[in-house]
C-alpha positions in Angstrom: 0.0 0.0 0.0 2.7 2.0 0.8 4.4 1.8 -2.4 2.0 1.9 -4.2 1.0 5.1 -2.4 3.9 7.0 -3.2 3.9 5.3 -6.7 1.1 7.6 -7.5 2.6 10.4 -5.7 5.7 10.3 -8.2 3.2 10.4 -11.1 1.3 13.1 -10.1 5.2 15.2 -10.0 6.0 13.1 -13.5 2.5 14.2 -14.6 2.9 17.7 -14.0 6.5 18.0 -14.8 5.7 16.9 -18.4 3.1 19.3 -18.7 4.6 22.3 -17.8 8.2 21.7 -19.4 7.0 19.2 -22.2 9.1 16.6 -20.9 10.5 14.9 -17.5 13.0 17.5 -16.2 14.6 16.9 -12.8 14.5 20.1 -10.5 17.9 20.1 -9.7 20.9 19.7 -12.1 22.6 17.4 -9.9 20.8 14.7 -10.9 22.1 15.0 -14.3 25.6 14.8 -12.9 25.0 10.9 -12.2 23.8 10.3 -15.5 26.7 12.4 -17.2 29.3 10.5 -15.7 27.1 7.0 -15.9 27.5 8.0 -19.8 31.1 8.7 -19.7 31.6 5.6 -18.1 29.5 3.4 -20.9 30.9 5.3 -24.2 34.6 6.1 -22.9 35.3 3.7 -19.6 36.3 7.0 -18.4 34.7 7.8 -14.4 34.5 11.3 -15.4 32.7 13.8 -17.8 35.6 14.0 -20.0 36.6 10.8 -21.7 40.5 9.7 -20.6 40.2 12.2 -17.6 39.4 10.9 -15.0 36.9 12.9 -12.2 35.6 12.0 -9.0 32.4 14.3 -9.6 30.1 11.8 -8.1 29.2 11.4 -4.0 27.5 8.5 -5.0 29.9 6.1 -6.5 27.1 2.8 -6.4 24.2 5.3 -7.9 26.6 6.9 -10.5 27.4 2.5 -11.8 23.9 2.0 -10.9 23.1 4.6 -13.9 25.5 3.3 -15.8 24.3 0.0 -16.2 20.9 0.8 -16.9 22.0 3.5 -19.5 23.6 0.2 -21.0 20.8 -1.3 -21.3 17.9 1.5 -22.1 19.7 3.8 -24.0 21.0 7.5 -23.1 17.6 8.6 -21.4 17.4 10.3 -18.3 14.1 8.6 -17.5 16.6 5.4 -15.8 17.0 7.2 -12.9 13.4 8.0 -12.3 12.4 4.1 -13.4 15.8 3.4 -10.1 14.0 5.0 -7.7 10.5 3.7 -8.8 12.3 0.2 -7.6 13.9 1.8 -4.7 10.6 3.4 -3.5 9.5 -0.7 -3.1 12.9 -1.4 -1.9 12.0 1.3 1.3 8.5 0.4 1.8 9.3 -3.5 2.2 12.1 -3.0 4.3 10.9 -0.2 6.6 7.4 -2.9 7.2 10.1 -5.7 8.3 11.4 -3.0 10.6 8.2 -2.3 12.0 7.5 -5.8 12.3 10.6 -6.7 14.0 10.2 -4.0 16.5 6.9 -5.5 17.7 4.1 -2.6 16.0 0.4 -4.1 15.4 -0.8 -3.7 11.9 -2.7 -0.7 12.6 0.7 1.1 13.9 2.5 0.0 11.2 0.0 0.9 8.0 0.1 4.5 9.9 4.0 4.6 10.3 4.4 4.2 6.9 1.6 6.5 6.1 3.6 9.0 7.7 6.9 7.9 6.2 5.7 8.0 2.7 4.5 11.9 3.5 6.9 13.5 6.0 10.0 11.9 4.3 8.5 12.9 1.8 9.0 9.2 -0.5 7.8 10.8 -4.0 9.2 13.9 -3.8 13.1 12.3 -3.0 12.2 9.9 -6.0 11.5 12.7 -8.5 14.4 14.3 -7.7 16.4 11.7 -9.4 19.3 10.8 -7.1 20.3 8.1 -4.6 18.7 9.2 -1.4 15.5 7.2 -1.5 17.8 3.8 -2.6 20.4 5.0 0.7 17.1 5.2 2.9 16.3 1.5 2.0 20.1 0.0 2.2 20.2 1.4 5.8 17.2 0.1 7.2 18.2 -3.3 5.6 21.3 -3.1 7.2 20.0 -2.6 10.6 17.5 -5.4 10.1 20.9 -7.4 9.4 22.7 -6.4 12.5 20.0 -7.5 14.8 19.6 -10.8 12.9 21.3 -14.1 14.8 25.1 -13.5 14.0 25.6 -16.9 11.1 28.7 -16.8 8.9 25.8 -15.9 6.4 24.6 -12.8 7.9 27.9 -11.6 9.0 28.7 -11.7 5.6 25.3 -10.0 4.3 26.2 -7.3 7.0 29.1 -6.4 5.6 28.0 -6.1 1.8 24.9 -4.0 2.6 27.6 -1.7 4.9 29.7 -1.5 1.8 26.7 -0.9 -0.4 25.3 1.6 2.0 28.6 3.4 2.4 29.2 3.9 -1.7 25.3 5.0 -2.1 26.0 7.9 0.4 29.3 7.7 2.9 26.8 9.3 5.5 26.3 5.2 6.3 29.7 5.6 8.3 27.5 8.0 11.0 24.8 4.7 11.1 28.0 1.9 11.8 28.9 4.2 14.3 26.2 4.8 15.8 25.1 0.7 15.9 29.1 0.4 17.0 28.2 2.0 20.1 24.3 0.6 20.4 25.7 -2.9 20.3 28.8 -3.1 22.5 30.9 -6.0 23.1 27.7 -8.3 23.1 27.5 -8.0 19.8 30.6 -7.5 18.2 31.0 -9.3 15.0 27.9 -7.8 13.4 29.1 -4.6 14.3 32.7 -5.3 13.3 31.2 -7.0 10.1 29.9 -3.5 9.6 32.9 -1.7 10.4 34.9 -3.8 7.8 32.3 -3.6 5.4 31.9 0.3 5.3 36.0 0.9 5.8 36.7 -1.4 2.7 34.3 0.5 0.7 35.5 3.7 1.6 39.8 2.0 1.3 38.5 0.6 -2.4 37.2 3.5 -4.1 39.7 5.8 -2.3 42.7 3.6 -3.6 41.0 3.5 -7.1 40.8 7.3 -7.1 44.6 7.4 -6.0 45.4 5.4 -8.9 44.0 7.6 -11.3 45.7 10.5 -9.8 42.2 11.8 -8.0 42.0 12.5 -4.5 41.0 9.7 -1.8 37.6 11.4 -1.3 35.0 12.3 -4.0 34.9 15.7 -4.6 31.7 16.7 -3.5 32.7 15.4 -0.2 35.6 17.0 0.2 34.2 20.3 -1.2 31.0 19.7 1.7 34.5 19.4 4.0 36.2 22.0 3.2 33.1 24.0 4.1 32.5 22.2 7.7 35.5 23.6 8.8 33.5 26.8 10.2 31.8 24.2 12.0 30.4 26.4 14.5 28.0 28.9 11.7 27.6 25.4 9.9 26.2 23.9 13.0 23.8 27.3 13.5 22.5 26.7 10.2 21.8 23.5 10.5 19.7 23.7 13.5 18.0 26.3 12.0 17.1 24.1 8.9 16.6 21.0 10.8 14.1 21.8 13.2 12.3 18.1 12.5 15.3 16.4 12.5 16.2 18.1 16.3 12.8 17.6 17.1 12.8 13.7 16.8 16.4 13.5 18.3 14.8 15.1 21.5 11.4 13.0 21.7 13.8 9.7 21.1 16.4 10.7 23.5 13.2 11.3 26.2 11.6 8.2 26.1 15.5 6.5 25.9 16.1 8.3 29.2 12.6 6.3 30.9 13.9 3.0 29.4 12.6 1.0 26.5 13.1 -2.3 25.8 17.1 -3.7 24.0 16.0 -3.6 20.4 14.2 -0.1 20.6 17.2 1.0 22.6 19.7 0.0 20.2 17.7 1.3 17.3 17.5 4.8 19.1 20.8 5.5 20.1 21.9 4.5 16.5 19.6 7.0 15.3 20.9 10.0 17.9 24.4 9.4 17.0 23.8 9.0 13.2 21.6 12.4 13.6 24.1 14.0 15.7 27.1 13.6 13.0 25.4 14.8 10.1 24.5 18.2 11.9 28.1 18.6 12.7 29.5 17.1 9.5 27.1 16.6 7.0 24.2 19.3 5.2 20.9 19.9 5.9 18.4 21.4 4.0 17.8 21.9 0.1 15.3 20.3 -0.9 15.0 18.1 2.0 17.5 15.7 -0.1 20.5 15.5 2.5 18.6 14.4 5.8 15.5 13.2 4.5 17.2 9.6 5.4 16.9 10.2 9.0 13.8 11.7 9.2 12.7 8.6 7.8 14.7 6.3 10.1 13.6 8.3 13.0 9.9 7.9 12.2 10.4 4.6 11.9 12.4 4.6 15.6 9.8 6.4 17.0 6.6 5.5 16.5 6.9 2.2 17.6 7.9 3.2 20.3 5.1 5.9 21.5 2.5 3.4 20.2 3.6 1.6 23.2 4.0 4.0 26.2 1.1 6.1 24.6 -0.2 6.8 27.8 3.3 7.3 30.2 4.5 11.4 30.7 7.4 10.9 28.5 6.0 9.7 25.7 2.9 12.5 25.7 5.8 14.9 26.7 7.7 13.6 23.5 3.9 13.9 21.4 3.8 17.6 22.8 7.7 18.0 21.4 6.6 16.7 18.2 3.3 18.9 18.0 5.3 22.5 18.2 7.0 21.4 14.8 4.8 19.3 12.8 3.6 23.0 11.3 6.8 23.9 10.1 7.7 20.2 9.0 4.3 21.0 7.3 5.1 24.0 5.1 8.5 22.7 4.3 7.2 19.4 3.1 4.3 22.1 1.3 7.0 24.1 -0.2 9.3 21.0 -1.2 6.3 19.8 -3.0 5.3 23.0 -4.4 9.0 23.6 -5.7 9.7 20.6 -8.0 7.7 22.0 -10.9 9.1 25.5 -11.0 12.9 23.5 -9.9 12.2 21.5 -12.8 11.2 24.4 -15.4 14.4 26.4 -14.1 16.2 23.6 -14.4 15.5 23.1 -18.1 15.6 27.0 -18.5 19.0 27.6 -16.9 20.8 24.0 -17.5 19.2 21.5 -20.2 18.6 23.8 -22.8 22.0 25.8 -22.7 23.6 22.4 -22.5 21.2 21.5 -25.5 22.2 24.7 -27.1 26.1 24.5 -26.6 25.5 20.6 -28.7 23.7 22.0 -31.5 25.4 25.0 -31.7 29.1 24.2 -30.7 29.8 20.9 -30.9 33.3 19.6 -29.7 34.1 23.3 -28.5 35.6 23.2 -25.3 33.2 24.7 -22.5 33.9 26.1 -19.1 30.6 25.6 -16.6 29.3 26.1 -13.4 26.7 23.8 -13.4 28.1 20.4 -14.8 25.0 18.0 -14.6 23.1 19.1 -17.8 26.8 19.6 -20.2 28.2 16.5 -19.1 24.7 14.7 -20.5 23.7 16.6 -23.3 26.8 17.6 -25.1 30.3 15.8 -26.3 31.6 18.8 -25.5 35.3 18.9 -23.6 34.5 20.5 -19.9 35.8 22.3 -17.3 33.7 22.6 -14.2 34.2 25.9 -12.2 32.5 24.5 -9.2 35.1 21.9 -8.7 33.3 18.6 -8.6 33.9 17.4 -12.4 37.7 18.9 -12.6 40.5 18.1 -10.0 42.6 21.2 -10.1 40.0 23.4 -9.7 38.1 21.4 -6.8 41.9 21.7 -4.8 41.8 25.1 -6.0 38.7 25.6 -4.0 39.9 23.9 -0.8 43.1 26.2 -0.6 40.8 29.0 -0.6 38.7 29.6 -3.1 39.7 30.7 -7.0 41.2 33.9 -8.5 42.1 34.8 -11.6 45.8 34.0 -11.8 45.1 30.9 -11.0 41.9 29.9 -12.8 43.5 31.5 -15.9 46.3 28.8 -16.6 43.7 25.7 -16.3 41.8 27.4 -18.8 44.2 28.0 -20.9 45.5 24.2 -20.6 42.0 23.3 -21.5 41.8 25.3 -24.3 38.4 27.2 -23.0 36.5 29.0 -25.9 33.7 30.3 -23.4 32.3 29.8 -20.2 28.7 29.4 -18.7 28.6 30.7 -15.5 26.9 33.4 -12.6 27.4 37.1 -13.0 30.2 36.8 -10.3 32.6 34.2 -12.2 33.2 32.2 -9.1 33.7 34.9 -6.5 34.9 37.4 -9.0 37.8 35.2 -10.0 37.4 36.6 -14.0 40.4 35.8 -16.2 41.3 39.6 -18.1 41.1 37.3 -21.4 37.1 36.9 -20.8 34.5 38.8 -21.5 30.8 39.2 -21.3 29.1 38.2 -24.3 26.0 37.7 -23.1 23.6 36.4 -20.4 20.4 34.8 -19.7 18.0 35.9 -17.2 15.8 33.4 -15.8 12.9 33.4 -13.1 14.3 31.6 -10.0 11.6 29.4 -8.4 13.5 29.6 -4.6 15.3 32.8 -4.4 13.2 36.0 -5.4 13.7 37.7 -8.9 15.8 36.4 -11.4 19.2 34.3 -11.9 21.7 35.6 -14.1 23.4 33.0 -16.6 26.7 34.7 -18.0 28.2 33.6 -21.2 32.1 34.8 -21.0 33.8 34.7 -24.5 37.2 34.7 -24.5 39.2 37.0 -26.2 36.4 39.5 -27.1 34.8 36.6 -29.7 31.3 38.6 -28.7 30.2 38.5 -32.0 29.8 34.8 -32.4 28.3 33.9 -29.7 25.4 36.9 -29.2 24.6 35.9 -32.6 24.2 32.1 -31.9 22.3 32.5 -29.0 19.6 34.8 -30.8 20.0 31.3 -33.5 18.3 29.0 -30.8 15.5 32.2 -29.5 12.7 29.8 -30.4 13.9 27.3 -27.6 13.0 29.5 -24.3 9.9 30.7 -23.6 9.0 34.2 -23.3 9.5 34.6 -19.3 13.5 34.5 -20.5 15.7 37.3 -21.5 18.8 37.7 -23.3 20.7 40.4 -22.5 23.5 41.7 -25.0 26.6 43.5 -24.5 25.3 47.1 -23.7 22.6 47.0 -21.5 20.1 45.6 -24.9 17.8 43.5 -23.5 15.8 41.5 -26.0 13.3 38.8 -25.2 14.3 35.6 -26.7 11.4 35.9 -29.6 13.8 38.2 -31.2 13.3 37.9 -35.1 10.0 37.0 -35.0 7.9 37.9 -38.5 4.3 38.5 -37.4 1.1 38.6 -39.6 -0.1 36.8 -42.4 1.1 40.2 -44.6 4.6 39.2 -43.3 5.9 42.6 -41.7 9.2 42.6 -40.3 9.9 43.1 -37.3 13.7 42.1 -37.2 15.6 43.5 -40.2 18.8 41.2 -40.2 20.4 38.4 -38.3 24.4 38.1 -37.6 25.7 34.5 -38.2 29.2 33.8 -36.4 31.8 36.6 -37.8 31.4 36.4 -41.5 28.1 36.5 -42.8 24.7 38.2 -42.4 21.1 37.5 -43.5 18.6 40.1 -43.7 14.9 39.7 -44.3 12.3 41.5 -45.8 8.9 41.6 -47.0 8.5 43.6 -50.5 4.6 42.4 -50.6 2.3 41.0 -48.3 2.8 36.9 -48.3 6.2 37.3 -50.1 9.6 37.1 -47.7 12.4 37.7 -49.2 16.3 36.6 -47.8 19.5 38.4 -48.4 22.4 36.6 -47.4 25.9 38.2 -47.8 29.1 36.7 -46.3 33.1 36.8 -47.3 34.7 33.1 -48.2 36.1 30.9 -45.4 38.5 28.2 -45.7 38.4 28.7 -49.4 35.1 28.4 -49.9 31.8 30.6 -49.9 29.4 30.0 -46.9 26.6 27.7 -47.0 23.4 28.5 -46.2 20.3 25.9 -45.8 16.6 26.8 -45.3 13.8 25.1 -43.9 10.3 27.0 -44.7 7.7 24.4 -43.3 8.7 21.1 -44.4 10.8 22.2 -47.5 14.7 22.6 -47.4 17.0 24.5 -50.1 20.5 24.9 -50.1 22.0 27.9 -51.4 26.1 29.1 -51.9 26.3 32.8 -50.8 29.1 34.5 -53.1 30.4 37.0 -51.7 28.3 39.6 -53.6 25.2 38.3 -52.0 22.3 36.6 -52.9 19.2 37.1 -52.6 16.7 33.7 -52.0 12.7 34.2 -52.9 11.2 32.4 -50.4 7.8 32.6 -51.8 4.2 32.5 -50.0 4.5 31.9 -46.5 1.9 30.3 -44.4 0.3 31.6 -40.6 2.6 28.6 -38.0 5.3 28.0 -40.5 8.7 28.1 -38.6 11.7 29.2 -40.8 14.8 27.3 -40.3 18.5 28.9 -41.5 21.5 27.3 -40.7 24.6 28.8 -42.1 27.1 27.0 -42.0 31.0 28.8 -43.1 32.3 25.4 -43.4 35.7 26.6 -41.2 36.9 25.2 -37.9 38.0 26.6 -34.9 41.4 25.9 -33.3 40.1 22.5 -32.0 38.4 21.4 -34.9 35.1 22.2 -33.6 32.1 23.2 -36.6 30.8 26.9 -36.6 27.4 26.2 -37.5 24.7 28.4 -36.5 21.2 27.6 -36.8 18.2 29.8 -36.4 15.0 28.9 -35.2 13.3 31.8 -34.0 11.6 32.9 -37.1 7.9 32.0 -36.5 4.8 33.5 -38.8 1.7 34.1 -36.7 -1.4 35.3 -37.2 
């Protein structure tokens, strides 16, 4: 019941998602770093977004494989992960009933325990999201169940895999062996050392692997979230702050611990209080609920058992009371998550899939710097360097020794041969190589923050031209709530080009392609569109222009005179489609083709 429960939650999100975006977009882009590097890893062998370098971009090391063999199978579709946590969604419901029914809780307790599981956790919501939290919920609670089974060869052994399996799904698992390390005590110490081993060869393994590759021991997102704990004391203040449910159930637990309950609740509790305890100190909390939505769920699962029990002793209406003065804010954060994911996802395809979408079409095998790297390392080919750190070494130790600046960004760039660079207004804290420049940027309604988030396109070497041109090519992609902003304060919405009316007037007079070549459009009679195109010879040969008018396509050479193409009778919905193509290279051997798409006849 339970699965199927939140089954149908995660296809009301899929439901809703597809309407509003026109296809299944995750609301955050991190999701897409999983699949870019599960995609590296099936075409190249490469565990990283570029193939022969390698990256430890992923926290997730057994979700990122996990990917990557069902990209193997299903094709490149980012739909695997959403069809992984379908399966994990079952994976938490069965285990978290044996948990229930292991603890002792009637029928009736445990239908509404998982009742509440599936809603304050909240189940759909962490499956739409794409990533491996609702798979880590599962592999814990089966790991506990394993630790509290009769210690056999056989189970000693199961222990240990499911606390290496737990451990490369999120390394927050080592806070839960510690935790049951100290529940358990010398009474039951080869389960516990089982675990121990278990969780400490997974972390040795893919550390040494790393090492081998010349990576660091620890994944970069971890050692990123690290380098970041060590103002412990604000991170600590934040977290409380955020994680008012999570302290909330800590307290209620540790009451009714403090009037006694019975070995297995005991054991179950105290491995939940210290597991809690070391993600506020070292861990995250917040964002989307993502990063301790784990233990909310193991605490509910801790707790209620245990209240339906004592219901009527002090502590445990004292711990009922506790609860009560947070279930309204673990209300409107659950609202809000739940409100969120649509407008995540439509920013999400705004500010990340279609730029990445847009640098493939547009600039394919041109080497990109980004700051988001989810959506670039699954949609394009393209070589990357990720500013934030997690998808390229030198600039995650950068990072950790203090941040970057532009002598030292600068060289890694130029090692990587960077043409341009997607990234914030602020460049990484300002850290602006002098040989970049603004081209261009995207302004795009944030769902969370208020206003708008700026997306920056940096050219390098003052190549403005170029790239303001090719992004007015793809206009027709982003919806009218998004604006391009040009070099000089011109703000244009991305119809820009647009030919209105059945007469055909004009409302944009010419179109730049790249650095050589212009096409201008104009209307001499209503119903008649005319196209000059004008452009100097590249690479020994005259540019190439192709046009799409409905369902026709005609290929014309531009001399360098000019030439003017009769398009003919035009219809009210036809969309014209111009790629010019100046059959020249860059430095890389990347293509320069542009394509338009934003010239639409309406009525």
């Amino acid at each position: 019941m339970a699965w199927a429960l939140s089954l149908a939650g995660l296809a009301v999100l899929l439901r809703s998602t597809v309407a509003t975006c026109g296809e299944w977009i995750f609301p955050l882009d991190d999701a897409y770093i999983h699949l870019g590097l599960a995609r590296s890893l099936v075409e190249s062998g490469t565990w990283g977004v570029n193939p022969g370098e390698f990256a430890s971009a992923s926290s997730s090391p057994a979700w990122t494989a996990l990917m990557a063999l069902s990209l193997l199978v299903a094709g490149p579709s980012p739909v695997v992960a959403l069809v992984g946590n379908a399966v994990a969604l079952g994976i938490v419901c069965f285990a978290a009933a044996a948990f229930l029914r292991d603890a002792g809780a009637s029928s009736r307790a445990a239908g509404a325990t998982l009742l509440a599981l599936v809603v304050a956790v909240p189940l759909p919501f962490l499956a739409g999201l794409g990533m491996e939290h609702v798979l880590h919920l599962g592999l814990v609670l089966a790991l506990l169940r394993a630790v509290e089974a009769p210690a056999t060869r056989t189970n000693v052994t199961l222990v240990a895999m499911l606390a290496a399996a737990a451990t490369l799904t999120r390394y927050e698992t080592t806070f839960v062996v510690v935790g049951l390390t100290i529940a358990n005590g010398p009474r039951a110490w080869r389960p516990s050392l089982a675990a121990v081993a278990g969780s400490g060869c997974a972390i040795l393994g893919f550390g040494a692997f790393s090492l081998s590759q010349a990576g660091d021991f620890l994944p970069n997102p971890i050692l990123k979230k690290a380098w970041v704990a060590r103002q412990w004391a604000a991170g600590l203040r934040e977290a409380c702050a955020d994680g008012q449910a999570l302290l909330a159930l800590m307290l209620a637990i540790s009451l009714l611990l403090a009037f006694g309950l019975d070995n297995r609740s005991r054991r179950r509790a105290v491995t939940f209080l210290v597991a809690a305890a070391a993600q506020l100190l070292f861990g995250r909390i917040g964002w989307l609920y993502r990063y301790e939505a784990w233990l909310i769920g193991l605490g509910v699962l801790v707790l209620v058992p245990a209240l339906a029990r004592r219901f009527r002793s002090g502590p445990a209406i004292v711990a009922i009371w506790i609860l009560g003065l947070v279930l309204p804010d673990l209300g409107a954060r659950t609202t809000a998550a739940w409100s969120s994911f649509v407008p995540g996802a439509r920013f999400t395809l705004d500010a990340d899939v279609t730029v990445a979408r847009w640098i493939a079409a547009d600039w394919p095998g041109v080497p990109v710097a980004v700051h988001d790297l989810g959506a670039a390392a699954f949609y394009t080919d393209n070589p990357l360097v990720d500013l934030a750190g997690l998808g390229t070494d030198s600039i995650a130790r950068l990072h950790r020794e203090g941040g970057l600046a532009a002598e030292t960004l600068a060289p890694i760039l130029d090692e990587h041969h960077i043409v341009f660079a997607v990234a914030g207004p602020d460049w990484m804290d300002g850290a602006r190589p002098p040989a970049f420049r603004e081209a261009a940027r995207l302004v795009v309604p944030h769902p969370v923050f208020p206003g708008s988030f700026d997306i920056v396109i940096w050219s390098r070497h003052g190549d403005v031209v170029g790239l303001g041109s090719s992004l007015r090519s793809v206009a027709g992609h982003w919806p009218d709530r998004v604006q391009l902003v040009l070099p000089g304060d011109r703000t244009l919405p991305l119809g820009y080009g647009e030919l209105v009316g059945a007469a055909v007037q004009v409302e944009a007079q010419g179109l730049s392609f790249y650095s050589n070549g212009e096409a201008t459009f104009t209307s001499p009679e209503p119903g008649r569109l005319l196209l000059t195109v004008s452009g100097t010879a590249a690479a020994g040969r005259f540019p190439l222009v192709k046009l799409t008018v409905g369902i026709h396509m005609r290929e014309v050479e531009a001399p360098e005179a000019g030439v003017v193409v009769d398009l003919g009778p035009v219809s009210v919905g036809e969309l014209l489609t111009v790629t010019f193509d100046d059959d020249a290279v860059d430095a890389w051997g990347g293509d320069r083709n542009v394509t338009v798409r934003s010239i639409r006849i309406r009525p």
